[in-house]
N, C-alpha and C positions, 0 to 999 in steps of 0.2 A: 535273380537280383532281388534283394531285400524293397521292400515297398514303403516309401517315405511316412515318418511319421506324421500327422496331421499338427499344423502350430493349435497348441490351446487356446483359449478366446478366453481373453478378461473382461471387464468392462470397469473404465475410466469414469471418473467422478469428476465434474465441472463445476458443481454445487448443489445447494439445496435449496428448495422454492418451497413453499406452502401449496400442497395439491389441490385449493380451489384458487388460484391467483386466473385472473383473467386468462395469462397466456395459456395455459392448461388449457381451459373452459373452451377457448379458441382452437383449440387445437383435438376435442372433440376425444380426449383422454380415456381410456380404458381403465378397466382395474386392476391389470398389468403394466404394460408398456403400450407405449404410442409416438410416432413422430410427433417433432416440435413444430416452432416455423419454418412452413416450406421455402426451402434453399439452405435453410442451415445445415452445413457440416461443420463435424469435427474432425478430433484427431486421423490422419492418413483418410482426410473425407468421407469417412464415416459418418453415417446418418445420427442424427443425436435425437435420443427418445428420454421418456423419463419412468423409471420407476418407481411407485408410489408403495408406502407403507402407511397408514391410517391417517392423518393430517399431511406429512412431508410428501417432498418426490425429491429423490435424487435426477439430475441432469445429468446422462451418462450417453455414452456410446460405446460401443465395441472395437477391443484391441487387442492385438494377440498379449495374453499374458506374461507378466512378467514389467521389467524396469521400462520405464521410457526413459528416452535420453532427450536434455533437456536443446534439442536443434533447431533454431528458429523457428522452421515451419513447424514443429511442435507449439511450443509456447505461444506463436500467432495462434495458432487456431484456437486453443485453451482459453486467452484471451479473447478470440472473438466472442464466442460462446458465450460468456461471462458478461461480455458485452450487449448482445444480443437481449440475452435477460434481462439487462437492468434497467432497461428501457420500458417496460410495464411490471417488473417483477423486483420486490425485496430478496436479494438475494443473500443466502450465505455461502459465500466464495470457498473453493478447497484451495490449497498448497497444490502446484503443478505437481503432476505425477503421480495420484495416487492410481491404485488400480484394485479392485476387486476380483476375487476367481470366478462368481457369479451374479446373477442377478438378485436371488435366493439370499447370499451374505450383504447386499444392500441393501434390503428389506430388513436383514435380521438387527444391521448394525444402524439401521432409523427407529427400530423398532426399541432397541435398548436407551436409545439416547433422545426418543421423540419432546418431551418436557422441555429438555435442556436448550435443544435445538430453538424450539419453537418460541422458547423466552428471547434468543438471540433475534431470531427473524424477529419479533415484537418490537424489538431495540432499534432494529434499523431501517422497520418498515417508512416507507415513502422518503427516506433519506438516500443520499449518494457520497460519497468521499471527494472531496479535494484535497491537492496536496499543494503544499506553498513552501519554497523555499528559498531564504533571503542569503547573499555573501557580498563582502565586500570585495568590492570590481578591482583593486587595485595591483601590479606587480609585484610588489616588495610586502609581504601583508607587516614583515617588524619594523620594518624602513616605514611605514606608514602612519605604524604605533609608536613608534620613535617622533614623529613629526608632530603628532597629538598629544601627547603624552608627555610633560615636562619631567614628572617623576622618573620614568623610562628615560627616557635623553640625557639623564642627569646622571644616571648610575651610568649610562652606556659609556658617556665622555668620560667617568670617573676612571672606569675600568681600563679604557681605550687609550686614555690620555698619553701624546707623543713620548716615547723612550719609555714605555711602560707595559709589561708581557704578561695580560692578566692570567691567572692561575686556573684551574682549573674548578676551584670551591668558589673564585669570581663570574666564572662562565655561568656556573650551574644557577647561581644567588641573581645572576641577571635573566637567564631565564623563566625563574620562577615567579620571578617579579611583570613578564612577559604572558606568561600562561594566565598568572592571577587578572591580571588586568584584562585578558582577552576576552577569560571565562566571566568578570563582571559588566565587561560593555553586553559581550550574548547577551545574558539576562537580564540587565534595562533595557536593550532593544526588542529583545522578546517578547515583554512586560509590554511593552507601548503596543506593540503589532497587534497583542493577545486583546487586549483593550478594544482598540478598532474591531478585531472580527467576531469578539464572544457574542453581539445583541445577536449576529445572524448566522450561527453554528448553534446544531446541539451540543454538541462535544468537542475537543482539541484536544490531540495528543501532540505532543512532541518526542523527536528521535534524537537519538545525539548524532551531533555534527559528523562529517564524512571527513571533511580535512580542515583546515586552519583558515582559509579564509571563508568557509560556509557560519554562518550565523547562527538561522537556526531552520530547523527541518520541524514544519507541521504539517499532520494528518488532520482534516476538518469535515467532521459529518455536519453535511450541510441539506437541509431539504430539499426535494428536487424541486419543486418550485420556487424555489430561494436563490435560487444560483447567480439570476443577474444581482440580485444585492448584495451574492457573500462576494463577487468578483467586483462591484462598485466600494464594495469596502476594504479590499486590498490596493483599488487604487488608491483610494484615500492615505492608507496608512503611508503606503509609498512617498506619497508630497510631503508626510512628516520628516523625510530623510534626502540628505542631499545624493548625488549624483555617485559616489563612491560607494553605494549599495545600489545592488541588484535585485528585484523583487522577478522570481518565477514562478508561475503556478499552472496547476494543470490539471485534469480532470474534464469530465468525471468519470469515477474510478469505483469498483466495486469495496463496498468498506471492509478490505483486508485488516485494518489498522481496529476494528471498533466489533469484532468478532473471533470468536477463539474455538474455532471447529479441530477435535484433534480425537479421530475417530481412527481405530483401530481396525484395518479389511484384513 
């Protein structure tokens, strides 16, 4: 009987730390690899070490080579990790799933990109990410813009008016008048939000909306010791708007949103 191949061993990338960040120092770091915080595992509870190249450390652990697939208890642990870090560490987050053939080509591919890297970690050191996203709470979101909207209401009855089958150049000319009007409440409301939270954010990005009654979608690197007043400032902004918006936020989050890791294993 033929004798099973052995699986090959990769090793997964969590992120990248700066190799004198306290956690390291704590952790009594090698010039190789070395465990992290005891009790952290990762992926398939794998112990999570870091491998260091001249300033960086990758935060990896070992997995049989090849794709992971992206299964809850994958992306939990990814995120824990990620997590774990950011609680004394700047971290720069990877995209789930990457994976390396060796330890060797993580050293090689920190080695090529250490500059680049290390301007990002500078960016985001002692900051964290929040994410804020406002929609209007209502059932009908046209039926709602219909009821505010007299411009809207006017073409709609124009178009609808009893014994009357609007066309289909009428549908289109109402809805564009729909979209226009959605796309300029977004951005006065967005404008007013942006207002309340810049004094205590270093940065805001925005995403575009997900669906029709989301508002608008912010990423906000906010300091880590800032956080009760970047979150006393969303309640604020909230009072500025009645009851038919929903203000959510949440964090904190590694700033995937405010760094651009796109490293080739």
């Amino acid at each position: 009987m033929a004798q099973a191949t052995a699986t090959r061993c990769g090793v997964y990338l969590y992120g990248i730390i700066r190799a004198d960040e306290e956690v390291l120092l704590q952790s009594r770091i090698s010039d190789l690899t070395s465990p992290l915080s005891e009790g952290l595992r990762g992926m398939d509870d794998g112990a999570v070490y870091c491998v260091t190249e001249g300033a960086l450390a990758a935060v990896t652990s070992d997995v049989p080579y090849g794709k992971i697939r992206p299964q809850r208890r994958h992306l939990a642990a990814h995120q824990a990790v990620l997590k774990d870090l950011m609680q004394t560490s700047a971290v720069l987050p990877m995209s789930f799933g990457i994976v390396a053939e060796d330890a060797e080509k993580v050293r090689e591919v920190l080695s090529l990109n250490q500059q680049v890297l290390l301007d990002q970690l500078q960016r985001v050191a002692g900051n964290v990410e929040m994410s804020l996203r406002v929609r209007w709470d209502v059932p009908n979101i046209f039926e709602y813009f219909v009821n505010t909207h007299v411009q809207l209401s006017t073409l709609r009855d124009t178009l609808f008016r009893a014994g009357q089958e609007p066309t289909q150049a009428d549908k289109m000319q109402l809805g564009r008048l729909f979209e226009g009007i959605l796309n300029t409440d977004r951005a006065g409301h967005t404008a007013i939000v942006r207002r309340v939270l810049l004094p205590h954010c270093v940065e805001i990005k925005e995403s575009d909306p997900r669906e029709e009654r989301e508002i608008m979608n912010l990423a906000c690197l906010v300091q880590r010791d800032a956080r009760d007043e970047f979150e006393t400032a969303v309640l604020d902004a909230a009072k500025l708007f009645d009851d038919t918006f929903c203000f959510d936020f949440s964090g904190p989050w590694p700033p995937y949103n405010f760094t651009d890791v796109q490293l080739s294993m």
